[in-house]
C-alpha positions in Angstrom: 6.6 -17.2 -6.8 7.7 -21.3 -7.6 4.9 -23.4 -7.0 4.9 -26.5 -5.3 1.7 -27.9 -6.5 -2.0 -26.5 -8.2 -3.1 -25.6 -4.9 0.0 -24.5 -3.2 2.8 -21.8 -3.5 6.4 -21.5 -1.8 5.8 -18.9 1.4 7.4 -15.7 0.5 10.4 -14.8 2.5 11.5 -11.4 2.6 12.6 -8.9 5.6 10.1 -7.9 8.2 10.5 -4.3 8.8 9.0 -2.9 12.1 6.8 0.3 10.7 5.3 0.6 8.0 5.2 4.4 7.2 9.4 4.2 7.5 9.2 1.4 5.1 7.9 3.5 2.3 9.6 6.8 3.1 12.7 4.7 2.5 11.6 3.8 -0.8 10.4 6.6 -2.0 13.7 9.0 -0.3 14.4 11.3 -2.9 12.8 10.0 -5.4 9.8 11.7 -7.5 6.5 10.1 -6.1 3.0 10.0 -7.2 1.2 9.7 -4.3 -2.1 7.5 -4.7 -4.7 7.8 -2.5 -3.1 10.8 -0.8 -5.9 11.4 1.6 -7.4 9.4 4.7 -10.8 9.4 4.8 -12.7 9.8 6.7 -9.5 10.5 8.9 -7.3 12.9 6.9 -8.7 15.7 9.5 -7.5 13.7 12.4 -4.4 12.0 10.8 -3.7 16.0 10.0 -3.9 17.6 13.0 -1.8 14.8 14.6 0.7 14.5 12.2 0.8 10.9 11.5 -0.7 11.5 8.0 1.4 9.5 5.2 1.3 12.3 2.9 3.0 14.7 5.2 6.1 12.6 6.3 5.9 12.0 2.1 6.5 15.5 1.4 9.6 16.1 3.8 11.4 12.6 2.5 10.4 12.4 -1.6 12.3 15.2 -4.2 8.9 15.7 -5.6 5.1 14.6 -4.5 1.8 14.8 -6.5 -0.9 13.3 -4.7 -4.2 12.2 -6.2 -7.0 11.0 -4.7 -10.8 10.6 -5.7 -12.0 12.1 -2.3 -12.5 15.9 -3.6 -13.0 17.2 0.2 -9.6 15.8 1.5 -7.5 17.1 -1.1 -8.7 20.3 -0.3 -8.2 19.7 3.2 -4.4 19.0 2.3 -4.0 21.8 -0.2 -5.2 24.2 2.9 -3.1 22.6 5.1 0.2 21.1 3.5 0.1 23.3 0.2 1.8 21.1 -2.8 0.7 19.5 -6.1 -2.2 17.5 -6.2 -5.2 16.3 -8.9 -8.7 14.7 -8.2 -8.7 11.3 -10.2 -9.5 8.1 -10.9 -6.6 6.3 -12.2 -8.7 3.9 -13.7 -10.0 6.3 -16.0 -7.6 7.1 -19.2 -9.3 10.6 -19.3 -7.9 11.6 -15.7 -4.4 10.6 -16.3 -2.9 13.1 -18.2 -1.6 15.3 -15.3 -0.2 12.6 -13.9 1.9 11.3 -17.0 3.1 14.9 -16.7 3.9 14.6 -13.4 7.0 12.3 -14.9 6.9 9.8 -11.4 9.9 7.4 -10.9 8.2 6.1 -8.1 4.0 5.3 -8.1 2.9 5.2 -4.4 -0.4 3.2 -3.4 -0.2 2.8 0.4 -2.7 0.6 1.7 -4.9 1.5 -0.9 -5.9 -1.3 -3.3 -8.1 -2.9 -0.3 -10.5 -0.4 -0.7 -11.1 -0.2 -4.2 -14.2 -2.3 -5.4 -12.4 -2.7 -9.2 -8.9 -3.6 -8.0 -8.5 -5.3 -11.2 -9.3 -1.8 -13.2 -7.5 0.3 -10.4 -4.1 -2.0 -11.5 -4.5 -2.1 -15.1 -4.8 2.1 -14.7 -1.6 2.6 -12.8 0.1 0.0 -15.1 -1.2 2.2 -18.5 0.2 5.1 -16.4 3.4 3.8 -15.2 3.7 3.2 -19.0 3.1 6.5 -20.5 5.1 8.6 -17.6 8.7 6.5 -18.8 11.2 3.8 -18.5 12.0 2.5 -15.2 9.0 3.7 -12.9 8.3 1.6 -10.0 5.2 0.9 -8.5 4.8 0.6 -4.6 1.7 -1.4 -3.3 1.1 -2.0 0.7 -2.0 -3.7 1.8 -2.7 -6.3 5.1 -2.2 -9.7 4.8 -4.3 -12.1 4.6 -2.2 -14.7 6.4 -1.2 -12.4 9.5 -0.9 -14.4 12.8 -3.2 -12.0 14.5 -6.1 -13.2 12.0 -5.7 -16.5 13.5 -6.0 -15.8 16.9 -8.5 -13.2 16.0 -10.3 -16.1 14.5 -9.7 -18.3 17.8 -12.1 -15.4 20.0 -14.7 -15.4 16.9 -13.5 -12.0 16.1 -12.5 -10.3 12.7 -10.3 -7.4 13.2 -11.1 -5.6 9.7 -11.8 -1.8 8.2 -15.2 -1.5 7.9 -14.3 0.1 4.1 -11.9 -3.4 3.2 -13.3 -5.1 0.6 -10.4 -7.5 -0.2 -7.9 -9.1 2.0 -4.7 -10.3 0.0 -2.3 -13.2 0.4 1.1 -12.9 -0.9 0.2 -15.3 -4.0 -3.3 -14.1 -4.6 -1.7 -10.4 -5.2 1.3 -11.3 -6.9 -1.2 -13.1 -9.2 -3.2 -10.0 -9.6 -0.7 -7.6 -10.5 0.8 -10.4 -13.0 -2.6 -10.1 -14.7 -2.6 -6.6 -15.2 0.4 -6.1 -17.1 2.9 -6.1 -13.8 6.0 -7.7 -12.0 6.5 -8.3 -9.1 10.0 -7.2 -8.0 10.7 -7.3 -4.3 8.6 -8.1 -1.4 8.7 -7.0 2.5 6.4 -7.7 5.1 6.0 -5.2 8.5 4.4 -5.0 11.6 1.2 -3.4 13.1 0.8 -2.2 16.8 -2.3 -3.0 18.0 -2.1 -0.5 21.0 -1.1 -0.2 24.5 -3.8 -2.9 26.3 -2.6 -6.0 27.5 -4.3 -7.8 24.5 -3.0 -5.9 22.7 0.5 -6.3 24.1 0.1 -10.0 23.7 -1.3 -10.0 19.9 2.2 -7.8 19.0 4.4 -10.3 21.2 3.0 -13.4 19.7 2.6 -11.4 15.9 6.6 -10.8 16.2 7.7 -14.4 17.2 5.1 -15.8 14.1 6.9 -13.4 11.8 10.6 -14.2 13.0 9.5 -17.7 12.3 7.3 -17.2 9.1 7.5 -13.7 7.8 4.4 -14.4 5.8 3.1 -14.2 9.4 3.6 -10.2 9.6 0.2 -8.3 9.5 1.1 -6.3 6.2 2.9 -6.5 3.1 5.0 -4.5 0.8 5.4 -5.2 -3.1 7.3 -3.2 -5.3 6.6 -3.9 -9.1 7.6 -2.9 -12.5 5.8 -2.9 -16.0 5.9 -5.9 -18.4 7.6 -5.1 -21.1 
């Protein structure tokens, strides 16, 4: 990302894809994925039974899927109910990796994931160690909400935040491409997406103004997609 000064970055501008679940299942199409953060919680019973569960549209689109998750109860609850291969792990931790080297990814899979973890630092510095040691080539998918969304603002305007009571980072496009540059990364390519925010006519009128910000500014879009490689 060129910068334009010591407090300011270029905007990234990169397409702004309307969903994004279709977003990632066109990445990841027929490729080998290691699916972090496989489970919901606390909603992978609901997400499940309703079948808007990442995971599941994962397993009909990838070649291969092993998902890993530290939540022990919800991979069990998708072993009962989807079958396939999976591991309990921390991906931070060198001694849990080893079944995932094995697992020979192309593609590394961490759907709005790293907002959640309190050591994203130690989360990226794991997946790049494991991207490493599984081969040549593999690719690592991040998608988190961004921090410059045009629903923030007007959020911001009613003296509301709008914001996963489990969130305990929000990421600009700079701020995250500097942390994965820190932890042995690259960025490669960037897309933004949209959120629905429901069927109300707030609602209605968050997503209508969200989608003329965005055609404007991408960097306006409520989430972000970067794809990233190793440093070698």
């Amino acid at each position: 990302m060129p910068k334009t000064g010591f407090f300011s970055q270029q905007l990234v501008s990169a397409p702004v894809m309307s969903d994004r679940d279709d977003l990632l299942l066109n990445l990841c199409a027929g490729r080998r994925v290691l699916h972090v953060g496989c489970a919901d919680s606390p909603l992978t019973a609901e997400k499940l039974k309703c079948g808007s569960l990442l995971h599941t549209k994962l397993l009909r689109a990838a070649s291969a899927v092993h998902g890993v998750d530290v939540d022990r109860a919800g991979v069990e609850l998708l072993r009962e109910h989807l079958g396939g291969e999976y591991s309990v792990a921390d991906v931070a931790d060198p001694s849990d990796r080893d079944d995932l080297v094995k697992f020979r990814p192309e593609v590394v899979l961490a759907g709005d994931v790293i907002e959640h973890v309190r050591d994203a630092a130690s989360f990226l510095h794991g997946l790049a160690a494991l991207m490493r040691e599984a081969g040549d080539g593999v690719e690592l998918i991040l998608s988190t909400p961004n921090g410059l969304a045009a629903k923030n603002m007007i959020n911001t305007l009613a003296g509301l935040e709008i914001i996963h009571p489990d969130h305990v980072y929000v990421f600009t496009p700079a701020s995250l491409a500097r942390l994965v540059s820190d932890c042995g990364l690259r960025p490669k390519r960037w897309f933004f997406y949209h959120v629905d925010s429901g069927n109300g006519a707030r609602a209605r009128f968050y997503d209508a103004v969200s989608r003329v910000a965005a055609h404007v500014r991408p960097g306006f879009s409520e989430g972000q997609v970067l794809v990233c490689q190793t440093v070698t």
